[in-house]
N, C-alpha and C positions, 0 to 999 in steps of 0.2 A: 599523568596521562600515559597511558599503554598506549603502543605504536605500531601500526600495520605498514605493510610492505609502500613503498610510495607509485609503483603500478596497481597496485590493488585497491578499486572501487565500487563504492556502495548508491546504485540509484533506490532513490527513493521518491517517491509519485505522490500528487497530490501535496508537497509538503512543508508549504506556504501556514497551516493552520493544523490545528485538532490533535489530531493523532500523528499525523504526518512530520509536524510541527516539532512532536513531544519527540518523536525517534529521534530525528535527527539531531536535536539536540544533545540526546542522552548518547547516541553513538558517536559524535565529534567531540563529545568530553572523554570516552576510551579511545580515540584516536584514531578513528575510522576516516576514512575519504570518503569522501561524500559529495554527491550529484544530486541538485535539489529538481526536482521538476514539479510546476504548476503553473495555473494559469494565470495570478496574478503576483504581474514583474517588480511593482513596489514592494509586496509582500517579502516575496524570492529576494532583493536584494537587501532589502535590512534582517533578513534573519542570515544571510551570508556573511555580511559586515557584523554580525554578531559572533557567529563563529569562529571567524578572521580573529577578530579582536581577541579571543577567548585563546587563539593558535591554533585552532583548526585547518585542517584543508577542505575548502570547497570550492566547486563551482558550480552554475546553475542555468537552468534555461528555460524559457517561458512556451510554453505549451498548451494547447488545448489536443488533448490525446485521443477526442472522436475528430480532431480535424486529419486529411490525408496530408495534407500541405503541410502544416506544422510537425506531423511525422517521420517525412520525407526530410526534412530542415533540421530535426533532430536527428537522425541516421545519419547524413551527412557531416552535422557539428563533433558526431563522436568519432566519425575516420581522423575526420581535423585533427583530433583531440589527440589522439593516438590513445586513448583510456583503456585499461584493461579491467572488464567491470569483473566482481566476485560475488558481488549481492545483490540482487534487485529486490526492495521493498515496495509491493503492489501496492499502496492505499489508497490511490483518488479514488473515489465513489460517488455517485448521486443517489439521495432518499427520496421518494414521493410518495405519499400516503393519495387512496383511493383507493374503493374497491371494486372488485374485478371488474363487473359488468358498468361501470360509468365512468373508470377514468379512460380518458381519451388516447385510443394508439398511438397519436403521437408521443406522447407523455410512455406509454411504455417501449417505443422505438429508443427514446433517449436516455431512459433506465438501462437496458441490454448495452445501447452504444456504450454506455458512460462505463457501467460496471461489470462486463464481460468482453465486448468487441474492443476496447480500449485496449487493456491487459494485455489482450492476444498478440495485437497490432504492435505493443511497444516493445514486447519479445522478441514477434519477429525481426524488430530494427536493432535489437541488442544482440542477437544470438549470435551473432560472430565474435562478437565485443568480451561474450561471457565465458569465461574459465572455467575448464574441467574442477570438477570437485569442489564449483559453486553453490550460493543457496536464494531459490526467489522463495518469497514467502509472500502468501496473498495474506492480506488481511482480508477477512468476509466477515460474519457477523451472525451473531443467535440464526437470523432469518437464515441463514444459506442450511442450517439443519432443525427448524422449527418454527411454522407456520401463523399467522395472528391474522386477523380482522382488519381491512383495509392496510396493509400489505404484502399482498399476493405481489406485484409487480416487484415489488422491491425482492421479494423473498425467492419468486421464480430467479430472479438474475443471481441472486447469491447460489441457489440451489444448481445455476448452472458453472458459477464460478468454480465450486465444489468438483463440480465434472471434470471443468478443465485442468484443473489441479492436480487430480488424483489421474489424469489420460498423461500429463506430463511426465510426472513421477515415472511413469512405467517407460514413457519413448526417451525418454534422457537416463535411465537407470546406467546406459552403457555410458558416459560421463560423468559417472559417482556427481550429478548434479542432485542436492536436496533439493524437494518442492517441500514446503508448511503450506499450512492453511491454519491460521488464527480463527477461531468463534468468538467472539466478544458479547458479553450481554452490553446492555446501555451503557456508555459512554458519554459522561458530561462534558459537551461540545455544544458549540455553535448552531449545530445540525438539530437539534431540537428545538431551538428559540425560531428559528425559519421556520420548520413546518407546526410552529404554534402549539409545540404538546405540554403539557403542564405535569410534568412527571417529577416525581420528588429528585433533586439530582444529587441529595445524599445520598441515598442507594444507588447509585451508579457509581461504575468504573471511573475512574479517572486517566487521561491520556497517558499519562506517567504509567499508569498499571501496565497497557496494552505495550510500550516502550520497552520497561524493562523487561517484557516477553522477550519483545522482539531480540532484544543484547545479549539474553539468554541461550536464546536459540540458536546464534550467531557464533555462538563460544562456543558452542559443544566440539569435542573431536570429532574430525571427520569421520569416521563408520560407523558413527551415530546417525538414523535418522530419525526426527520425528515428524511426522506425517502429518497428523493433528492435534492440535492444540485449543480447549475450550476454558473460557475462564469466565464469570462472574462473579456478582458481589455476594460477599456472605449471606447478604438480606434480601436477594430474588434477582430475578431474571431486569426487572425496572420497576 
């Protein structure tokens, strides 16, 4: 196991499951610190007591990242902490399938919250926390550069995650901080058996794939950037 500084930490969102799930695993096996955050706390503490066991360092907190209160509670836990973060790994995200003209505002108020307003909000609680010549990387997905049939919601929000990614990049350029943005096509997750799609999920990615991007991209020397990163499976987009 390779060893990072013991000030230097890696948050990573959403990472109870999926994708989230597969990073941090695969980065507490190279020896990364690591900060889990998601919203369910059973989840978070047996994949922590995994890591533990394995001799990783972590610690984690239970959050919901559209809430103000659990944001504020998280901002606070990390002065506590005294942590000096290096990485943040964006992934919590919510999918909804409907299209344009029937699914209900509310449903796309909570798409924007989930996977754009979130992001923004857990930066600003970190941005004190985070080191010159860090790197956040959003995970987004096919949709945030390429449009389909009842996911407009979902794709408008990636398409704006994109925005804010690439608006970072330029206001943090004066802190040699990297911004990514991952494309992923389909990803065989969880997230498909919920919204009920029946897609062959041999052809998809696997969370592993998307992981070892991320460790990738982690490694590079610093006056490296890469900016975007698109990946699918040899055999289509899903």
């Amino acid at each position: 196991m390779s060893t990072h500084p013991s000030n230097s930490w890696t948050i990573i969102t959403g990472a109870s499951r999926g994708i989230g799930k597969a990073i941090a695993c695969r980065l507490a096996e190279r020896g990364f610190n690591l900060i889990l955050i998601a919203r369910n706390e059973s989840l978070l503490s047996e994949l922590s007591a995994q890591i533990h066991r394995a001799g990783g360092e972590v610690v984690w907190f239970r959050a919901d990242l559209t809430n103000e209160n659990d944001l504020n509670i998280l901002g606070e836990w990390l002065g506590q902490k005294g942590l000096s973060v290096n990485n943040v790994i964006l992934n919590a995200g919510l999918a909804m399938v409907g299209k344009v003209l029937e699914m209900p505002i509310q449903d796309w108020r909570l798409i924007f919250d989930t996977n754009v307003l979130a992001p923004v909000a857990l930066l600003q609680k970190v941005k004190e926390h985070l080191k010159e010549k860090g790197h956040i990387v959003f995970i987004n997905s096919v949709a945030g550069k390429m449009v389909f049939p009842d996911w407009g919601a979902y794709s408008a929000s990636k398409f704006a995650l994109k925005a804010v990614a690439q608006t970072l990049r330029q206001e943090l350029a004066d802190k040699k901080i990297h911004v990514t943005s991952v494309f992923p096509s389909s990803v065989s997750t969880s997230l498909h058996d919920r919204l009920g799609l029946r897609w062959d999920k041999a052809k998809m990615l696997k969370a592993e794939d998307v992981a070892r991007a991320v460790e990738w991209l982690l490694s590079n020397p610093e006056h490296i950037n890469i900016n975007e990163l698109s990946m699918e499976n040899i055999d289509g987009l899903f």
